[in-house]
C-alpha positions, -999 to 999 in steps of 0.1 A, spaced: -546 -719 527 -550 -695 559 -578 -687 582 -571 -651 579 -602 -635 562 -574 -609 551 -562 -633 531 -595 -641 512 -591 -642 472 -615 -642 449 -622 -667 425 -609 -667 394 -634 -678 356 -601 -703 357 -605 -716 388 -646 -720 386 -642 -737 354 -617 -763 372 -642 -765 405 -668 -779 379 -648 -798 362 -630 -816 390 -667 -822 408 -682 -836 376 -653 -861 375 -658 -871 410 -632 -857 436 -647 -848 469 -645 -811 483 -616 -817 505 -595 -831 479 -607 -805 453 -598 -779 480 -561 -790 480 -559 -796 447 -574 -758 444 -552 -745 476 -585 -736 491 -604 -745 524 -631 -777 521 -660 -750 531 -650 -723 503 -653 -751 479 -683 -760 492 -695 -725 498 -687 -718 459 -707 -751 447 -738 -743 463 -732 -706 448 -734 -724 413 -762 -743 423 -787 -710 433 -776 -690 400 -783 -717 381 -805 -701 354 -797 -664 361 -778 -639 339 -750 -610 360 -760 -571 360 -731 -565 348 -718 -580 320 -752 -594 310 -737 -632 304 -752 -659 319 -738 -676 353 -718 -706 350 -740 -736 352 -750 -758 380 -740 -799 365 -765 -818 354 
């Protein structure tokens, strides 16, 4: 993990699925983050990005967003 916004990487279908996976069974977002090697707020950041395309489909592939649980 760095501060260095060089450094930023995106996120991988992988890694979004584990994100889920590893909120739904209860971790908080700092210990998802080291689990993930990310920072607390990009976790955080990338769970409220679930939350508002809950429902929507991407422009470019045309398949729905991964869902928001519950």
């Amino acid at each position: 993990m760095s501060n260095n916004r060089l450094e930023i990487r995106p996120w991988s279908p992988e890694e979004e699925l584990q994100l889920l996976a590893l909120f739904d069974g209860g971790m908080t977002a700092s210990e998802i983050s080291q689990r993930l090697g990310r920072t607390r707020l990009a976790v955080y950041g990338r769970l409220q990005r679930f939350r508002k395309q809950q429902g929507r489909v991407s422009r470019t592939n045309g398949r729905a967003f991964a869902q928001w649980p519950g």
